[in-house]
Backbone bond lengths (Angstrom), bond angles and torsions (degrees), N, CA, C in turn:
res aa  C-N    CA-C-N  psi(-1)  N-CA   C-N-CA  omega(-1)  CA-C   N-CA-C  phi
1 X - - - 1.451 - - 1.528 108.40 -
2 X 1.444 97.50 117.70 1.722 88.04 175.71 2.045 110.63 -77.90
3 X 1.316 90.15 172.26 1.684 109.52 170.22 1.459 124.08 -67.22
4 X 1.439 109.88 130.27 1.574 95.61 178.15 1.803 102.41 -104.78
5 X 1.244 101.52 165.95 1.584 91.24 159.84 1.538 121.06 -121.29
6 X 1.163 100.05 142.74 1.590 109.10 -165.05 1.508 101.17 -105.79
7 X 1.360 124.20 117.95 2.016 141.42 176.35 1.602 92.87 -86.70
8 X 1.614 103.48 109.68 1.404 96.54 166.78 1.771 99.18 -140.22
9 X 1.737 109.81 -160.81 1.384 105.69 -171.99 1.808 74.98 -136.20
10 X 1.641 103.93 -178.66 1.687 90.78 -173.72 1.807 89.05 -101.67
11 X 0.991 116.94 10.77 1.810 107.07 177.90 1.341 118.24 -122.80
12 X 1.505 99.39 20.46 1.688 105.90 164.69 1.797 104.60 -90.11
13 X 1.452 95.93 129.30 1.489 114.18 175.06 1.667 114.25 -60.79
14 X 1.422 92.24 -45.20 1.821 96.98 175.02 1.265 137.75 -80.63
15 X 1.448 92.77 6.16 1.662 114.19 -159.92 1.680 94.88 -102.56
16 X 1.856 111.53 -54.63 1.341 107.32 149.12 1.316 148.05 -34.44
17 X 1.678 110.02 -45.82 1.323 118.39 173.61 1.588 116.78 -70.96
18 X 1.449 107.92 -16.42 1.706 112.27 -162.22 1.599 94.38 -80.48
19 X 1.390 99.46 -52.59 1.902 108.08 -172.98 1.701 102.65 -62.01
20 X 1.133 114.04 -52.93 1.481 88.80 -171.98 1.441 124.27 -69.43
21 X 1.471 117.75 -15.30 1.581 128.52 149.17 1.602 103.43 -44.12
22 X 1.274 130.19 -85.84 1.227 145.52 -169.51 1.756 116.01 -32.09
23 X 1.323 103.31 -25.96 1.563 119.53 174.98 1.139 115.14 -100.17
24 X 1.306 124.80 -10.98 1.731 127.53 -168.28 1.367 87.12 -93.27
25 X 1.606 116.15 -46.14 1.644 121.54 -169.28 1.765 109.69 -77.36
26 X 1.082 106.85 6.34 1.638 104.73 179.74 1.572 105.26 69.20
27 X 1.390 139.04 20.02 1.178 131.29 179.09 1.667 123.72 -103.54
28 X 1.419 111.58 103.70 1.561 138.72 -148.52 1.387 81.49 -43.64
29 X 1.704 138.90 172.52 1.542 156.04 139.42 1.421 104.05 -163.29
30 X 1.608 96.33 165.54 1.476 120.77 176.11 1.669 95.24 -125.40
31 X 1.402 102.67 131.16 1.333 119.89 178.91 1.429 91.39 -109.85
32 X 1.920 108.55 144.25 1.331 136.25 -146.25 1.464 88.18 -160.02
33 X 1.268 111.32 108.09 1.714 114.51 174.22 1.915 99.00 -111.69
34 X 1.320 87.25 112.23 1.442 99.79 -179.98 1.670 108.31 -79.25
35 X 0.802 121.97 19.53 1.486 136.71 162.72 1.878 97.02 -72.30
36 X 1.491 106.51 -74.43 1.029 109.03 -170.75 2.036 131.09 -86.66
37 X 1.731 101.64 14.48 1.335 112.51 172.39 1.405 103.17 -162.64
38 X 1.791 88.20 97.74 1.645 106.72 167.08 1.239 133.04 -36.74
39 X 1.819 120.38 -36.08 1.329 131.08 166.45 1.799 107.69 -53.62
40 X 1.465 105.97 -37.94 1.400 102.44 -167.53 1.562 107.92 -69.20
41 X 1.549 114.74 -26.95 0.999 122.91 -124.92 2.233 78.99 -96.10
42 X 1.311 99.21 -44.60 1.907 115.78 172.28 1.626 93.61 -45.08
43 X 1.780 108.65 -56.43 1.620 94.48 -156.33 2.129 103.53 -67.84
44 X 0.909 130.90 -30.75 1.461 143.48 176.87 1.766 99.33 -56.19
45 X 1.070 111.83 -47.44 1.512 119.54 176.65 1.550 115.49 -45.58
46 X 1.514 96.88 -63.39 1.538 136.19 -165.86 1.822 92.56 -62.84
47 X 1.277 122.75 -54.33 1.404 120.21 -176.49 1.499 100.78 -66.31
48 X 1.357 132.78 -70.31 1.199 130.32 153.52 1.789 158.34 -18.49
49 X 1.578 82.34 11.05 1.610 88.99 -164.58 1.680 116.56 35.13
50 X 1.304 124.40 63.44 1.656 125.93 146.23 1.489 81.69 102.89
51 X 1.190 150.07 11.51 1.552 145.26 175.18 1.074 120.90 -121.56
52 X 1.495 109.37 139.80 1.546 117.97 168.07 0.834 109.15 -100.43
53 X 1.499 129.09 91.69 1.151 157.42 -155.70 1.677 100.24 -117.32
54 X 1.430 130.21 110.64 1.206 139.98 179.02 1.533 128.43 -127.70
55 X 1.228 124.35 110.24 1.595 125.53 52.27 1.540 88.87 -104.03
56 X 1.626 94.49 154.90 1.524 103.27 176.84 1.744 78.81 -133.95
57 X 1.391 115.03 161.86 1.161 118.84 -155.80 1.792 99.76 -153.33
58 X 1.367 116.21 100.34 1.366 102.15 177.12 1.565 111.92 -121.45
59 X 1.431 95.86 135.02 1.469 121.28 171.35 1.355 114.60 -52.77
60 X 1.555 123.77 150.25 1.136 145.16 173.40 2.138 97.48 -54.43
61 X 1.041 100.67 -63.78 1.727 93.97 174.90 1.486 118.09 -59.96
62 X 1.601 123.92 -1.93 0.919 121.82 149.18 1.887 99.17 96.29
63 X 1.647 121.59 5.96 1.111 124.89 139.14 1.500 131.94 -47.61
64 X 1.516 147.56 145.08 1.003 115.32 168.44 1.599 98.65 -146.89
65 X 1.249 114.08 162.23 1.528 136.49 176.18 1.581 129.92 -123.77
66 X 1.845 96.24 135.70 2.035 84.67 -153.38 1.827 75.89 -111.04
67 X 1.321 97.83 128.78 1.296 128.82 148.12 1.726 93.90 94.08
68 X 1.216 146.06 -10.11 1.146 141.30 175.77 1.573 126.73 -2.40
69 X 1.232 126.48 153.09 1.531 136.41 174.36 1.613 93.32 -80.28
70 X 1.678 104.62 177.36 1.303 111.41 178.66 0.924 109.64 -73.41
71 X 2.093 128.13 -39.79 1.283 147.48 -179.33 1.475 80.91 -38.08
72 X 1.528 94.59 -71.39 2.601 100.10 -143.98 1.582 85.76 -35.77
73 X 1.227 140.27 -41.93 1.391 120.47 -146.52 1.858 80.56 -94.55
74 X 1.005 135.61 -79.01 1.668 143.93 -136.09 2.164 82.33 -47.22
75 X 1.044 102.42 -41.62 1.540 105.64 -160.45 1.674 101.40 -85.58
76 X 0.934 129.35 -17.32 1.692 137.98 138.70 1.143 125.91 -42.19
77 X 1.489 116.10 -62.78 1.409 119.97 178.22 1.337 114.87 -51.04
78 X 1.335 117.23 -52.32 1.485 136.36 171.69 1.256 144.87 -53.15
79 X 1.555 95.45 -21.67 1.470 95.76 171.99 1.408 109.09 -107.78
């Protein structure tokens, strides 16, 4: 299973709840706080139509999903 990376800020509530899902389920990520990398912060925008919209969640194929369940991602990886 490859790594996804997850765009969050550290005072998003959903951004918390998503990662500690993501670790209970054994599913590898790189957390990216677009707080602290402006590039990250354009690409979160760019998926978002003009929003920093968080958790944004991008797939190894380079799809990505803003705010997803644990399913949207576990059932992502998988197919």
């Amino acid at each position: 299973m490859n790594t996804v990376t997850m765009y969050s800020t550290p005072w998003c509530g959903y951004c918390h709840r998503l990662k500690g899902q993501l670790k209970r389920a054994g599913i590898e990520f790189t957390e990216v706080d677009i707080e602290q990398q402006p590039e990250a912060a354009q690409l979160v925008e760019k998926i978002n139509n003009g929003n920093q919209t968080v958790p944004t969640v991008v797939f190894p194929d380079g799809t990505a999903m803003t705010n997803p369940s644990l399913a949207q991602v576990a059932e992502k990886l998988v197919a």
